[in-house]
C-alpha positions in Angstrom: 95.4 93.5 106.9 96.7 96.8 105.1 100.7 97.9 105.0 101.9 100.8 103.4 105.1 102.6 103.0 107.5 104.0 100.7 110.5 103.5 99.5 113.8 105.8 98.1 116.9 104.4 95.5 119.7 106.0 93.6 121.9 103.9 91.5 123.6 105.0 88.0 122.3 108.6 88.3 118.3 107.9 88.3 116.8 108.6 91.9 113.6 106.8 92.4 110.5 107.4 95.1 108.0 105.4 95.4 104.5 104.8 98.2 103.4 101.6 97.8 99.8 100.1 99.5 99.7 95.8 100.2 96.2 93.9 101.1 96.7 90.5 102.6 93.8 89.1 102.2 94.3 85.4 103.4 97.0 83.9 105.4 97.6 80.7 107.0 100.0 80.0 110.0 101.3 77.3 111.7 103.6 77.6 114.3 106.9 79.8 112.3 105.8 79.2 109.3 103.2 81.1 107.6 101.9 82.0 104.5 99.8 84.9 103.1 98.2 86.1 99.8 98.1 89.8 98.8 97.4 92.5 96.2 100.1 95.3 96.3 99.5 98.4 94.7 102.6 100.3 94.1 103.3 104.5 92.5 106.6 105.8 92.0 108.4 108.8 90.3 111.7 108.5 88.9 114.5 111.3 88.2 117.6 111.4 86.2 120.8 113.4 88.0 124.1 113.4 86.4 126.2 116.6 85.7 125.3 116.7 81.7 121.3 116.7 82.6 122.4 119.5 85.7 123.6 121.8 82.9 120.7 121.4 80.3 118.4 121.7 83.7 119.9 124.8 84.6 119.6 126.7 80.5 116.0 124.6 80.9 116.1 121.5 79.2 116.6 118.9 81.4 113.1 118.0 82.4 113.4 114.3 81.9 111.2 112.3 84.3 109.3 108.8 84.6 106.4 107.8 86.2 105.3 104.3 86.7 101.5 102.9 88.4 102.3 98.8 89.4 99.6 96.3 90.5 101.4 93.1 92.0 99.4 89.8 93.2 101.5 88.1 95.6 102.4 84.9 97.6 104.4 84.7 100.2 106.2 81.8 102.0 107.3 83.1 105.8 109.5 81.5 108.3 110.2 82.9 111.4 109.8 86.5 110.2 113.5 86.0 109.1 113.6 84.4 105.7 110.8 85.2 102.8 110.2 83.7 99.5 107.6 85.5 97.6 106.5 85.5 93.7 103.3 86.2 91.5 101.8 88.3 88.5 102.8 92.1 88.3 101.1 94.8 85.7 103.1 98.0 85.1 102.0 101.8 83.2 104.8 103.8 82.6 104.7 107.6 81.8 107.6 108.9 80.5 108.2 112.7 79.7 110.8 115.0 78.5 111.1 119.0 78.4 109.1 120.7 75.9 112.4 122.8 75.2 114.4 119.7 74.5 112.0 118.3 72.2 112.0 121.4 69.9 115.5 122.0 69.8 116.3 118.7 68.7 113.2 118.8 65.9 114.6 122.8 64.9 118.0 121.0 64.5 116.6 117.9 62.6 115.1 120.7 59.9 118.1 122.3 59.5 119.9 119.1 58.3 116.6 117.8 56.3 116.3 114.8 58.8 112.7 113.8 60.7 111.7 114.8 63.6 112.9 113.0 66.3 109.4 113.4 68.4 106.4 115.4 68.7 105.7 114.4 71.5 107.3 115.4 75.2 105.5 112.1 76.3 105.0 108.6 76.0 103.3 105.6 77.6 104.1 102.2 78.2 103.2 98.8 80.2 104.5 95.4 81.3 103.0 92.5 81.9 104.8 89.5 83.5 105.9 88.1 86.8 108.0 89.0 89.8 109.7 86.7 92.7 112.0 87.5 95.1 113.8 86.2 98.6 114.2 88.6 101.7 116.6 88.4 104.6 116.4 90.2 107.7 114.9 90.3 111.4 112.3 93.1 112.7 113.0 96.2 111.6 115.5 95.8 108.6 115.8 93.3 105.1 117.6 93.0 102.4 115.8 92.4 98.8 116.8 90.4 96.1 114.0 90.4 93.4 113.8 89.6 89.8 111.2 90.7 87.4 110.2 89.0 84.0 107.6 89.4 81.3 106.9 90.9 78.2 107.0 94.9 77.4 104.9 97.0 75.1 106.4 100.3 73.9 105.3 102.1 70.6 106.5 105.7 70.4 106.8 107.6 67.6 110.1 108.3 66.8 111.7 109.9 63.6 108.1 110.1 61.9 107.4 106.9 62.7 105.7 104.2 65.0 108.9 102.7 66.9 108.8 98.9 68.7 111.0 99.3 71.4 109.1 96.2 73.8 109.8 93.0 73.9 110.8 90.8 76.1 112.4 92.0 79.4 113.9 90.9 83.0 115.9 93.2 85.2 116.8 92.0 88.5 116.6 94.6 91.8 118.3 94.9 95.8 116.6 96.6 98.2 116.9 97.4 101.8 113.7 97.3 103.7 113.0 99.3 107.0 110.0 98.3 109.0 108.6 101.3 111.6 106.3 99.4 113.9 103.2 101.2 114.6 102.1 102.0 118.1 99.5 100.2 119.5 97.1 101.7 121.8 96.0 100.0 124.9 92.3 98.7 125.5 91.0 100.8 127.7 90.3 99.1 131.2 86.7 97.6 131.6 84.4 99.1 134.6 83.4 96.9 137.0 79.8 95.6 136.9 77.5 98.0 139.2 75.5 95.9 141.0 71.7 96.3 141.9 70.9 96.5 145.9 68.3 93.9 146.9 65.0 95.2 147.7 
């Protein structure tokens, strides 16, 4: 059983887009209450938008963007298609870049004033490894998310001429509103009725 979809956010001037991919491959159901097992596979691009960035985008230097690549094994606990509980093991790569022309007029500034350079790099990577759960409310075609994310982050960028840690350990909680667009099904086409053989 395959789902995919995709997903759009904007809070505290980052905008985020994401498609995402989910493989159940066992579930169990009993009457309302079912439960399912599934590897979710998730890519998303995010976007900074305030009026500073707008200005440095518009003279060219506001190219700031992040990239992330998820793989989530989940669980799931349904009943009644109204109320979810759902949790397991999450794995994150994060790309994040920033404008070529940013970089170098921050280092050209740094010379001037005898200081490192802040970066050489318009790019760094980074992952996560930890856990997720989360409960979901809603009927049919529209939930609401509440999610929490834990684990442990590892970030070593090289910052001011030298190897930075900036991991450790993280949560961040996230809301959501889901919308579900059912796919049409198409109808089995009628059988043909058996021909039958004259007798001879």
């Amino acid at each position: 059983d395959l789902d995919a979809g995709f997903r759009y956010t904007r809070a505290n001037f980052h905008n985020q887009l994401g498609l995402d991919a989910k493989y159940r491959f066992w579930d169990w159901k009993v009457d309302r209450l079912s439960q399912a097992a599934a590897v979710q596979v998730r890519a998303s691009k995010i976007w900074l938008s305030n009026p500073a960035l707008d200005v440095l985008d518009f003279i060219q230097l506001g190219d700031f963007s992040r990239y992330d690549l998820e793989v989530n094994g989940l669980y799931t606990l349904n009943v009644a298609d109204i109320f979810k509980v759902y949790g397991g093991l999450k794995y994150q790569f994060t790309y994040l870049g920033a404008d070529d022309n940013a970089i170098k007029l921050t280092n050209f500034g740094a010379d001037q004033l005898g200081l490192p350079h802040i970066a050489e790099d318009t790019g760094f990577t980074g992952q996560f490894f930890g856990t997720c759960a989360g409960v979901s409310v809603g009927y049919k075609y529209f939930y609401l998310l509440v999610e929490l994310n834990s684990g442990y982050s590892y970030l070593r960028p090289v910052l001011f001429g030298a190897k930075r840690n900036l991991g450790g350990l993280t949560f961040y909680p996230a809301v959501a509103l889901q919308g579900n667009i059912p796919w049409p099904e198409r109808d089995a086409p009628d059988a043909e009725p058996a021909k039958t053989q004259p007798h001879k």
